[in-house]
Structure formats: C-alpha cells, structure tokens
C-alpha positions in Angstrom: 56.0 82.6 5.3 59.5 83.4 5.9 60.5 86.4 7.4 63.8 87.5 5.1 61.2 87.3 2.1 58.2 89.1 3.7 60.9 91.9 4.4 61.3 92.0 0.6 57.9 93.5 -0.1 58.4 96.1 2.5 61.7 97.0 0.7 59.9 97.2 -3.1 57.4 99.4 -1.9 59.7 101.7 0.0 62.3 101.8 -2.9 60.1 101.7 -5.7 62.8 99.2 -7.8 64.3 96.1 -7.0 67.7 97.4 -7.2 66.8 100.1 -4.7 65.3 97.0 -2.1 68.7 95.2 -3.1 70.6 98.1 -1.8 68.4 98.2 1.4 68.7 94.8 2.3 72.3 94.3 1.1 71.0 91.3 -1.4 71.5 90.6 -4.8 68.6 92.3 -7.1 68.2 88.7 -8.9 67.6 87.7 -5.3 64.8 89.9 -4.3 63.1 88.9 -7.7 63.2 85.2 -6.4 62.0 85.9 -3.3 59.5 87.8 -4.3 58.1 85.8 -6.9 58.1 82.9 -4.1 55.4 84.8 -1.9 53.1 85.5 -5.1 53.1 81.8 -5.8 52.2 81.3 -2.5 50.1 83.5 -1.7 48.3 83.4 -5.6 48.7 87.2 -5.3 50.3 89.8 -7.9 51.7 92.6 -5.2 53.3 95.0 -7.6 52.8 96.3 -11.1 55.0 98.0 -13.0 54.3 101.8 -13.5 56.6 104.0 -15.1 59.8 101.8 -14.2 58.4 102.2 -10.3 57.7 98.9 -8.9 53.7 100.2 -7.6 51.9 97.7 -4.5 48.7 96.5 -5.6 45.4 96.6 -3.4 46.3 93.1 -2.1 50.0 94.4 -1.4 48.6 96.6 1.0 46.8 94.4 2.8 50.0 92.4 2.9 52.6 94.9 4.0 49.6 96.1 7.0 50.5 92.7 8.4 54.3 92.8 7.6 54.5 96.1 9.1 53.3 94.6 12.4 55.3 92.0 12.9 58.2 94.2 12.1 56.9 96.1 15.3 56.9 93.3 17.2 60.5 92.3 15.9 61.7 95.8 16.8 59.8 95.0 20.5 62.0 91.7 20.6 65.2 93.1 19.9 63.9 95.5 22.9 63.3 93.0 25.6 67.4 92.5 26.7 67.6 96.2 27.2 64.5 96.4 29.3 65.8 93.9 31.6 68.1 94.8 34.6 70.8 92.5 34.8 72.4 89.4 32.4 70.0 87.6 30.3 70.0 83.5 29.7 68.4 80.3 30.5 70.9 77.9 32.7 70.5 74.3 32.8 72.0 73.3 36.2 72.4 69.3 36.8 72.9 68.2 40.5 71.3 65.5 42.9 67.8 65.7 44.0 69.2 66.8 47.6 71.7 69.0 46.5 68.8 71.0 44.2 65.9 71.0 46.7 68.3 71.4 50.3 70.6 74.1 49.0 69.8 75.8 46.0 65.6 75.7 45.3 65.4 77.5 49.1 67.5 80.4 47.7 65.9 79.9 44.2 63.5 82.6 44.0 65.5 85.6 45.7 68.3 85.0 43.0 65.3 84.9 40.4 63.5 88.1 41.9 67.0 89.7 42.1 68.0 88.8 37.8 64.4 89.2 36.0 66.1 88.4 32.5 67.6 84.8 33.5 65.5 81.3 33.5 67.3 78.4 35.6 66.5 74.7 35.0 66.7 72.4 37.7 68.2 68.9 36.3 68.3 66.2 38.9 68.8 62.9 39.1 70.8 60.4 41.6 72.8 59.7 37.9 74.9 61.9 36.8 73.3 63.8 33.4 76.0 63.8 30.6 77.6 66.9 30.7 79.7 65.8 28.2 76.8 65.8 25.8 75.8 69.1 26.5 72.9 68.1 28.5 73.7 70.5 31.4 75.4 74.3 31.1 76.6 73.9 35.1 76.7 70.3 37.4 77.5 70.0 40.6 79.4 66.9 41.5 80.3 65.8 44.7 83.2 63.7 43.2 85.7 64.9 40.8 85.5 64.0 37.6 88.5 62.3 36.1 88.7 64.2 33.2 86.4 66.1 30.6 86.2 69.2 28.3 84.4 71.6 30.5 85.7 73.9 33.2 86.2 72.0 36.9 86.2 74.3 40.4 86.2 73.3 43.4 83.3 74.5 45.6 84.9 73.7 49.4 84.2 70.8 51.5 80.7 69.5 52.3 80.8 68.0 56.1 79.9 64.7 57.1 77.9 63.0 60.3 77.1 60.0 62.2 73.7 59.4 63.7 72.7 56.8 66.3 69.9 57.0 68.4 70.6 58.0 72.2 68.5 55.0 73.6 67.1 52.6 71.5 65.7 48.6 72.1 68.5 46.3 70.7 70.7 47.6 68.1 69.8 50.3 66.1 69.1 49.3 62.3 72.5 50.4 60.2 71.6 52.5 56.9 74.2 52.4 54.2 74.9 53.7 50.8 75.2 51.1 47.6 78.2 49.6 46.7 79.1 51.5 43.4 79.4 54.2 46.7 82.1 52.1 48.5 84.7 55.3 47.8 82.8 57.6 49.5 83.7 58.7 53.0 80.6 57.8 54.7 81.1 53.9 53.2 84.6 54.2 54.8 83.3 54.7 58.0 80.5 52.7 57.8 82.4 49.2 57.1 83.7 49.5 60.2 81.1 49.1 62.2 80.5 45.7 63.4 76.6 46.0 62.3 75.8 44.4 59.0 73.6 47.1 57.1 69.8 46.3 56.6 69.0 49.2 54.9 70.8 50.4 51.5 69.7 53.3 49.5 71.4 56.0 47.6 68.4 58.7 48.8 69.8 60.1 51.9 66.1 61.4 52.4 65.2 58.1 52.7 68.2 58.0 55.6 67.5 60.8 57.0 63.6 59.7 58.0 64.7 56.6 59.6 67.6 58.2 61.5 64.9 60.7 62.8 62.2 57.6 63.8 64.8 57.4 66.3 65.5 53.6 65.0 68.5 53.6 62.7 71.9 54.7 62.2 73.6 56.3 59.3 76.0 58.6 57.7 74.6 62.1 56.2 75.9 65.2 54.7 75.7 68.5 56.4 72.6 69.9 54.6 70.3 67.7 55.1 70.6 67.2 58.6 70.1 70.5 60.4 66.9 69.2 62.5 68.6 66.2 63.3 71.7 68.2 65.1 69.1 69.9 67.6 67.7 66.7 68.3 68.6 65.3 72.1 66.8 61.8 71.2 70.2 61.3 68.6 74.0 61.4 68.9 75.7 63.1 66.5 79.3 62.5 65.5 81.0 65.0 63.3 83.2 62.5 61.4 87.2 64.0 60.6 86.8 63.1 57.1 85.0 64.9 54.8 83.6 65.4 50.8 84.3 67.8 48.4 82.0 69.4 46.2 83.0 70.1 42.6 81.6 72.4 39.9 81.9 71.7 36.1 81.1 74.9 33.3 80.9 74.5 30.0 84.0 75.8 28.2 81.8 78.3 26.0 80.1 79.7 28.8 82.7 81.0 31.1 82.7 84.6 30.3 78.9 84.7 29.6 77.5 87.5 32.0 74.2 85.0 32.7 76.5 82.1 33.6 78.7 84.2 36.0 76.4 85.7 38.0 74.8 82.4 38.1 78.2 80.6 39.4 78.6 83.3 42.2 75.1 82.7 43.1 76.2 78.7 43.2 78.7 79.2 45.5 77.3 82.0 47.8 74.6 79.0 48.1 77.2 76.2 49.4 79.2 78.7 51.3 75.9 79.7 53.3 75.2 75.9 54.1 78.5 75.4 54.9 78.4 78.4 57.6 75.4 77.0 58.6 
C-alpha cells in the first residue's frame, strides 16, 4: 500500500467526486481514478458506488478509511516530533581514530546528548581514514591535513606531544615507534634520533601507552592519552617543542545545518578542554 494512494480514498469520501479529491490533493482527476482503481485491484474490494453523481464508500470502504484515518494520525504525530524537541534535530556521522573518539569525545558524549534530545551521533573509527570523500562521514577529524578535497577544512589547534622513558629501568628501556607510512609525523621525527633501534611498532598508541606505563619502554604520545602517565614519578616526561595539528573536515552541504553547528562547537569545546587539560 502506498501512502499517496491510500490518501485518495480519504479524499473521495470527503469530496464526494473525483474532481473534488483532485482539487484537494492538487492531482489530476484521471489521476485519482488510477490510483484508486490500483487499491481495488489490490485489495479485490469495490470502495465506492456511484449514487446520484456522489462517489458513496461502501461497507468495506469504511473499514478501509478506519485504518487510513489512523495512520494519518500518526503522520500528523511525525510531522510533530521536530517541534516537540528542544534544540536542532539530525543524525551526525563523525569519523576519527579509535583514541581520538574514546579519549576526547565519547567522555563528553552523553552531556552533549542529554543537553540536544533531537540529535543522534555516530561514532566512525578506524586507524584508516573512512572516505569522506564518499560521503561515508558528515564530520572527520584528522590529525593531518588533507591535501585537498570538496568538503570544508578548519583547523582545530595544536594537539601536544611527549616523550616517555622510564626513571630507572635494567638495561635500556625497549623503544616503541610508530609504522613507517608514519615517518612524517613529529613523534617519528624525534624518534629516529635516538640511538635505540625500535622493537616495538604499532600504530595503537594504547598499545604504547601500556608498555610506557609497565615502566619498561619508551615512546612518543599525544597529550590525551597520557594524563596518568604525567603524575607518574616512576617515568620522565619530556614535553617535546614540536607539535601536531588537528584538522576538521564538514561536508559542504552541511555547514549551515543547525544539527551540524551545534555539533562542530561541541567538537571543538571537546579539543579545547583536553588541550587546557
């Protein structure tokens, strides 16, 4: 059943004619005979006689138009729901690292959430970058800037960088790096040059961050990830001079939406409260 045509019955019975439902539903007349016509066949119902040149529901008409009349409550209740919510209204797909989604923004997730009942967000995260250009994401956060791209780019400040080594350790602590498809990044810069050939290579800096805190290993990480480790005496920490920026890419379409603003304020009122941190 489609809804346009179950609307059509609704319109007969109220108007009595088929050019009156035509004028109610701004449709041609031959159009409302079609569609009409369609739902007998399908149902293997007659819903109006003729009476008098008035278009009269039958019995089974008015066991159709009960239903009908229902769900055009309901669509009336739908059309409802934006103005009963306080706030923008939307469902934002937001593509970031695993880290960057579960150290700064899922902690501060659920007061945005309480604070805008009518928006949705969806965590995408990967260590790969999800194709933005594809549509795949409404907002990324990338903490390199893209080259180029049809989508919006901001940047969202500077994400601080340290080195950790263990205070007193037997022999030489073991050296955690990042891949080499990394070698760009600041904390590869520093790392090659250090004498120390790196044993351990991963692109999870969780997986860093627990050996650095085993009180083992050495290794580069960025700023929110590492609060414990700073209040640890058992480590050195070396705040390093260079540090990475943190970009934010917007779908072109969405830049004025309400729902994406207030979602990009609350994106940026996350990094800003890490960075102050």
């Amino acid at each position: 059943m489609n809804w346009d045509d179950l609307r059509v019955i609704a319109a007969v019975r109220d108007e009595g004619t088929y050019a009156g439902a035509s004028a109610r539903l701004r449709i041609d007349e031959t159009t409302v005979g079609r569609r009409l016509s369609r739902i007998e066949r399908a149902l293997g119902l007659r819903l109006f006689e003729a009476a008098d040149g008035v278009r009269r529901p039958t019995r089974s008409c008015e066991a159709v138009l009960a239903h009908v009349e229902a769900m055009a409550a309901h669509a009336a209740e739908i059309g409802r729901v934006g103005a009963s919510l306080a706030g923008p209204v939307g469902r934002l797909r937001i593509a970031s690292t695993n880290t960057f989604a579960e150290e700064v923004l899922s902690p501060r997730a659920s007061e945005f959430l309480r604070a805008n009942p009518g928006l949705t967000l969806q965590f995408l995260t990967s260590s790969e970058n999800v194709k933005f250009s594809r549509w795949e994401a409404d907002l990324a956060i990338r903490l390199r800037k893209p080259d180029k791209g049809d989508f919006a780019i901001s940047r969202l400040g500077e994400i601080r960088i340290y080195y950790f080594e263990p205070v007193a350790t037997e022999g030489e602590p073991v050296l955690c790096a990042y891949p080499d498809e990394l070698g760009a990044i600041p904390e590869m810069q520093f790392l090659r040059m250090k004498p120390a050939r790196a044993r351990c290579v991963t692109d999870n800096v969780r997986v860093i961050r627990n050996l650095i805190r085993a009180h083992r290993a050495a290794g580069v990480l960025p700023e929110y990830v590492c609060a414990d480790l700073l209040g640890d005496r058992r480590l050195r920490a070396t705040l390093l001079p260079k540090r990475r920026d943190a970009w934010l890419l917007v779908q072109n379409h969405l830049k004025r939406d309400p729902a994406t603003r207030v979602t990009i304020d609350w994106v940026r009122a996350c990094f800003q409260e890490t960075s102050r941190g």
